[in-house]
DSSP file (Angstrom, degrees, kcal/mol; ACC not computed):
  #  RESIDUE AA STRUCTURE BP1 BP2  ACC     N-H-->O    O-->H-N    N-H-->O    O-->H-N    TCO  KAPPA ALPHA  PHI   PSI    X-CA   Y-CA   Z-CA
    1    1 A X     >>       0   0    0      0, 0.0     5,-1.6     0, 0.0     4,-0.5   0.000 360.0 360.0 360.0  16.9  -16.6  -14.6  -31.9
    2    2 A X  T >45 +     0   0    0      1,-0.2     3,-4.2     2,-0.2     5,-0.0   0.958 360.0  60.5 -77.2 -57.0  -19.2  -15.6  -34.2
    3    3 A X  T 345S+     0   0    0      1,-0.3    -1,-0.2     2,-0.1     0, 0.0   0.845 114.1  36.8 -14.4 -49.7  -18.6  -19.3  -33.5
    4    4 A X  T 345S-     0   0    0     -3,-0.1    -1,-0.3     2,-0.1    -2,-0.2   0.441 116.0-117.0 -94.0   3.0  -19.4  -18.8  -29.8
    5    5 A X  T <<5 +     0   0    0     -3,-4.2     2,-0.4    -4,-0.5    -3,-0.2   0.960  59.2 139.1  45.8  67.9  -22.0  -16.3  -30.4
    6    6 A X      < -     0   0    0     -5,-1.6    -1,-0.2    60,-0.0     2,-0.2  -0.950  44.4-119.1-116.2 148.0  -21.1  -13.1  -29.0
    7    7 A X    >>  -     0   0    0     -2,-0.4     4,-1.5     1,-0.1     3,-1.4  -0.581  33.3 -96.4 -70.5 158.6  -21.4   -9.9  -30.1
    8    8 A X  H 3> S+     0   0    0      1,-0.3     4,-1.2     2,-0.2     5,-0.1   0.780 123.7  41.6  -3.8 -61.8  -18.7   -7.0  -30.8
    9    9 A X  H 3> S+     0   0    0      1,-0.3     4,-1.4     2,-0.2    -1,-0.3   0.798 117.4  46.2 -90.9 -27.6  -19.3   -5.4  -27.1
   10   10 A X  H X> S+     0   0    0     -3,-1.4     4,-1.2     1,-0.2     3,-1.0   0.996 109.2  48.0 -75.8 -40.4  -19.5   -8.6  -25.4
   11   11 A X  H 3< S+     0   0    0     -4,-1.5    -2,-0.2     1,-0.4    -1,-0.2   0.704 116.8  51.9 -98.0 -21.4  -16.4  -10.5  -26.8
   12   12 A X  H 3< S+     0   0    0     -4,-1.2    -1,-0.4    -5,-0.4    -2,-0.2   0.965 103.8  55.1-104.2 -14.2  -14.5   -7.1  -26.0
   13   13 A X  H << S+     0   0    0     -4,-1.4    -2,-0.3    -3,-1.0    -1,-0.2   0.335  87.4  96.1 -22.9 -28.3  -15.6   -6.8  -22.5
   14   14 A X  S  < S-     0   0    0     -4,-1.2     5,-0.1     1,-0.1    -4,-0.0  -0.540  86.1 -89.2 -91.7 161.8  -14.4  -10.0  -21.5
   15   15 A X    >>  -     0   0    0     -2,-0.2     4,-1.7     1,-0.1     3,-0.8  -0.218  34.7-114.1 -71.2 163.3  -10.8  -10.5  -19.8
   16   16 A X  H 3> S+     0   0    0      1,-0.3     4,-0.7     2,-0.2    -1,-0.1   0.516 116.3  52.3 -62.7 -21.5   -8.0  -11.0  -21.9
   17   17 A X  H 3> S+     0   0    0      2,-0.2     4,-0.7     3,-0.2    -1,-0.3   0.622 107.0  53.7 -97.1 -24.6   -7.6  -14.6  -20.5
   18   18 A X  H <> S+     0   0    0     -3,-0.8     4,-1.6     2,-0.2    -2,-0.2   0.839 107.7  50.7 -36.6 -61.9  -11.1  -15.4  -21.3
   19   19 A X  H  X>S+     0   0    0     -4,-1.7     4,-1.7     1,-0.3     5,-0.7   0.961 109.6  48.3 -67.1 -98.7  -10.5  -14.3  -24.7
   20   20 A X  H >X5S+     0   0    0     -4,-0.7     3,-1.3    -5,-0.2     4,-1.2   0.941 110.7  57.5 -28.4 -52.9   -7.3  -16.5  -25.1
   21   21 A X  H 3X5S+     0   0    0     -4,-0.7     4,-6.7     1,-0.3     3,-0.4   0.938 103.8  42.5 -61.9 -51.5   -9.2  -19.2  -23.8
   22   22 A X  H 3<5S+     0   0    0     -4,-1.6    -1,-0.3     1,-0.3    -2,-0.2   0.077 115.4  54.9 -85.2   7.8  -12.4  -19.4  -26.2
   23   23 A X  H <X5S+     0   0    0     -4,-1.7     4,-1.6    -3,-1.3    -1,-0.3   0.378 109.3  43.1 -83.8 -24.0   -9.9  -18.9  -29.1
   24   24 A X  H  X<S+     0   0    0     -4,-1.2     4,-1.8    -5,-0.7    -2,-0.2   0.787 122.3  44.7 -94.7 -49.2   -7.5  -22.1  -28.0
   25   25 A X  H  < S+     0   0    0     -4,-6.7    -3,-0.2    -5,-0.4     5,-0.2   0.938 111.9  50.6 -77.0 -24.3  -11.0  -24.0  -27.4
   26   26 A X  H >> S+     0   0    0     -5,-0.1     3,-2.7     1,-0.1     4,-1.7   0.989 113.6  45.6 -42.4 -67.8  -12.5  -22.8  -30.6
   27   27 A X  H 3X S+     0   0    0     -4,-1.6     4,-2.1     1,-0.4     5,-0.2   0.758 109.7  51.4 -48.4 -42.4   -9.3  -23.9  -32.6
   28   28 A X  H 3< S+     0   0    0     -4,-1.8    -1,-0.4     1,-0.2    -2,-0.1   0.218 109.4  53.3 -81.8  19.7   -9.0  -27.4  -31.0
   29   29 A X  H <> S+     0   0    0     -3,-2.7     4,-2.1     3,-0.1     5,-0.5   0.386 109.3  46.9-107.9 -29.2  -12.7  -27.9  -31.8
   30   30 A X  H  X S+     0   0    0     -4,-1.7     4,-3.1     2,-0.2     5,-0.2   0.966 112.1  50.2 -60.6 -51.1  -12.0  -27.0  -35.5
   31   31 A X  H  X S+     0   0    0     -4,-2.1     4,-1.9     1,-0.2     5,-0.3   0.974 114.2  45.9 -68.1 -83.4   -8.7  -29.5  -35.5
   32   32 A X  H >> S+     0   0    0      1,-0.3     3,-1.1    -5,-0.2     4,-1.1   0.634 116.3  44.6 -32.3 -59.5  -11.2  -32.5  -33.9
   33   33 A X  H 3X>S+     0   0    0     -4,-2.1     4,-3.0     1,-0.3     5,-0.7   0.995 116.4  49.4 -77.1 -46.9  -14.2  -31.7  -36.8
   34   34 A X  H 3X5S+     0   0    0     -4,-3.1     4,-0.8    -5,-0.5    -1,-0.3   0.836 113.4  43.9 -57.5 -17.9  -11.2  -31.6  -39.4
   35   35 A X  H <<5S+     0   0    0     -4,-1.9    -1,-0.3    -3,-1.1    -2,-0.2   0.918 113.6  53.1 -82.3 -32.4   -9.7  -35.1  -38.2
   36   36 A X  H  <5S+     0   0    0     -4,-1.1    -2,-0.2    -5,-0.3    -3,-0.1   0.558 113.8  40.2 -36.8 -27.8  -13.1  -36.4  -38.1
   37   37 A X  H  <5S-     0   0    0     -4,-3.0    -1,-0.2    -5,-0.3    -2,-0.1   0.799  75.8-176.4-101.7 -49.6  -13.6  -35.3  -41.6
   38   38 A X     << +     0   0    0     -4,-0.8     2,-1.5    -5,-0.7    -3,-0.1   0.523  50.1 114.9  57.7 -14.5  -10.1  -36.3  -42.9
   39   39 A X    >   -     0   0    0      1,-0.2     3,-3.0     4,-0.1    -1,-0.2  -0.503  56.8-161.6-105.9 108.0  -11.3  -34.7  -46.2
   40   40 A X  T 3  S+     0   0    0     -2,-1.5    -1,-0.2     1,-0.3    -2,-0.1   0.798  87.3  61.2 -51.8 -34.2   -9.3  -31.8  -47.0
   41   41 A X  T 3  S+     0   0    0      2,-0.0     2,-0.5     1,-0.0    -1,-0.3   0.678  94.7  75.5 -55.8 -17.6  -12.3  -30.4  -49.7
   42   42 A X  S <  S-     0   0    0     -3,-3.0     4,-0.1     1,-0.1    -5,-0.1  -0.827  86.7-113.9-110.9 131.1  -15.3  -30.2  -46.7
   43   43 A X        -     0   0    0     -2,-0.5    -1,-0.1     2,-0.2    -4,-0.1   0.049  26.4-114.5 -37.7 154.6  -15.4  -27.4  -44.0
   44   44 A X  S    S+     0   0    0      1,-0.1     2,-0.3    -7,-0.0   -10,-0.1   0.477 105.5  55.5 -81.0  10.6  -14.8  -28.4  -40.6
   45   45 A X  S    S-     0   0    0    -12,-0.1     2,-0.7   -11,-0.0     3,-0.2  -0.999  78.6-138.4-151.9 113.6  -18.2  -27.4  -40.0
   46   46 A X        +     0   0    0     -2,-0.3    -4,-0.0     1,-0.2    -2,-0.0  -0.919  47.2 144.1 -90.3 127.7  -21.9  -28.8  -42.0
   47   47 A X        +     0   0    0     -2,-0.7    -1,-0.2     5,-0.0     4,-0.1   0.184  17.2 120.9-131.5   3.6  -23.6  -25.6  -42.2
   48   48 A X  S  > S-     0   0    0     -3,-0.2     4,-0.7     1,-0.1     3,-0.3   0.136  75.5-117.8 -24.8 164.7  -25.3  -25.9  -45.3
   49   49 A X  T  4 S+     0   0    0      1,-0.2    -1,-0.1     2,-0.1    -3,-0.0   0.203 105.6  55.4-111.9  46.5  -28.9  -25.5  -44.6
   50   50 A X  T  4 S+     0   0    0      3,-0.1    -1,-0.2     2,-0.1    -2,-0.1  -0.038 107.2  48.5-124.5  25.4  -30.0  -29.2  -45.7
   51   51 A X  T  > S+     0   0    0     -3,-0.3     4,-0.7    -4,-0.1    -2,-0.1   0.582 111.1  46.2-110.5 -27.3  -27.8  -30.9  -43.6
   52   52 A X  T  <>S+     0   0    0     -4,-0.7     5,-2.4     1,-0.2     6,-1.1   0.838 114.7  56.0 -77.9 -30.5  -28.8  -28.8  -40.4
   53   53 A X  T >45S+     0   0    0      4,-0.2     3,-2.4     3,-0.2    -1,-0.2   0.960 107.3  48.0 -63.9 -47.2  -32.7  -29.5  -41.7
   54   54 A X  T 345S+     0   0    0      1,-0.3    -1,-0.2     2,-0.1    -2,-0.2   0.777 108.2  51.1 -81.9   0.8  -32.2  -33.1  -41.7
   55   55 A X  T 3<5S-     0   0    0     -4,-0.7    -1,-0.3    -3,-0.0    -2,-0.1   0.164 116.9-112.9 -91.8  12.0  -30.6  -33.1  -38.3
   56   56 A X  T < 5S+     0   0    0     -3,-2.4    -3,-0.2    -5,-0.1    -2,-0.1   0.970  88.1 116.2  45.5  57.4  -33.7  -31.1  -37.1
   57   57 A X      < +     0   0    0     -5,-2.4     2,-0.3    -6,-0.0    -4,-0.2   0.043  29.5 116.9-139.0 -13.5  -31.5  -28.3  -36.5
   58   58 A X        -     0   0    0     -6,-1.1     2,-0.4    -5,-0.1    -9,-0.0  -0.637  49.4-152.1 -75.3 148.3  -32.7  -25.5  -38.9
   59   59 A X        -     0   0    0     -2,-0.3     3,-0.0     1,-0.2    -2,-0.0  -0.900  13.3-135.1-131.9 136.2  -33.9  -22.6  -37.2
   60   60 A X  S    S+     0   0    0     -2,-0.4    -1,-0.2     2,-0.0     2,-0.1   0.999  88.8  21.4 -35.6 -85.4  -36.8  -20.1  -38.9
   61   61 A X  S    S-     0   0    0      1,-0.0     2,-0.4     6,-0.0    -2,-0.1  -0.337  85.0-107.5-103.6 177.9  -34.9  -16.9  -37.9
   62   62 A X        -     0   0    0     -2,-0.1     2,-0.1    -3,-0.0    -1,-0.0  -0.736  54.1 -93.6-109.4 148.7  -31.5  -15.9  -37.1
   63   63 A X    >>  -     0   0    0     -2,-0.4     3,-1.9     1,-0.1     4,-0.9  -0.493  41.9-116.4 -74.0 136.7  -31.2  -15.0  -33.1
   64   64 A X  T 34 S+     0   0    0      1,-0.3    -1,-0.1     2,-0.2    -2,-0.0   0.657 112.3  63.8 -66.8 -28.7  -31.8  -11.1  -32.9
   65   65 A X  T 34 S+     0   0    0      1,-0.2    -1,-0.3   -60,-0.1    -2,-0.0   0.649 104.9  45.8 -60.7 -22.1  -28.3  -10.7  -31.6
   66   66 A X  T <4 S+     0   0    0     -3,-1.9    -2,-0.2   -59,-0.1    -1,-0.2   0.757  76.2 119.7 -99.8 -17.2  -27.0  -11.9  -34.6
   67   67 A X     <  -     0   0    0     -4,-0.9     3,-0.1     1,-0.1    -3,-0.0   0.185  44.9-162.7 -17.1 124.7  -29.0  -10.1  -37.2
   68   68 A X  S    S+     0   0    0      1,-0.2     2,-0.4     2,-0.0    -1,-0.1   0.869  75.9  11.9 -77.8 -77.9  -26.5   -8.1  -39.3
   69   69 A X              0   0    0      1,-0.1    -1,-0.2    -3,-0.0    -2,-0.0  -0.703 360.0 360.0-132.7 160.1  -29.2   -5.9  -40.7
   70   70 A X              0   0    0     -2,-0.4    -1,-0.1    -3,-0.1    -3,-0.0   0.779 360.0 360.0-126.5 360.0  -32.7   -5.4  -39.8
């Protein structure tokens, strides 16, 4: 669930069809970036952090929900 940004307790809380769902729409967003991209060597995904800076997209902190360790 990190993609969608849930945590452990939500993402297991939700129904089972939910669940299915936001895996089938993850994966078909992965297949679009990766046709987009057509180049097998780059992630389907910029997350470097100078491409997310020059998109005005960089964030200070990490969202407290996602903090790992504090």
């Amino acid at each position: 669930m990190y993609y969608v940004g849930f945590t452990y307790t939500e993402s297991y809380n939700l129904p089972v069809w939910q669940r299915i769902w936001f895996i089938e729409r993850t994966n078909e967003e992965f297949k679009k970036a990766q046709d987009a991209n057509s180049d097998a060597s780059r992630a389907a995904h910029a997350n470097s952090a100078d491409q997310r800076a020059m998109r005005g997209m960089a964030r200070d902190q990490v969202p407290s929900r996602l903090r790992r360790f504090t």
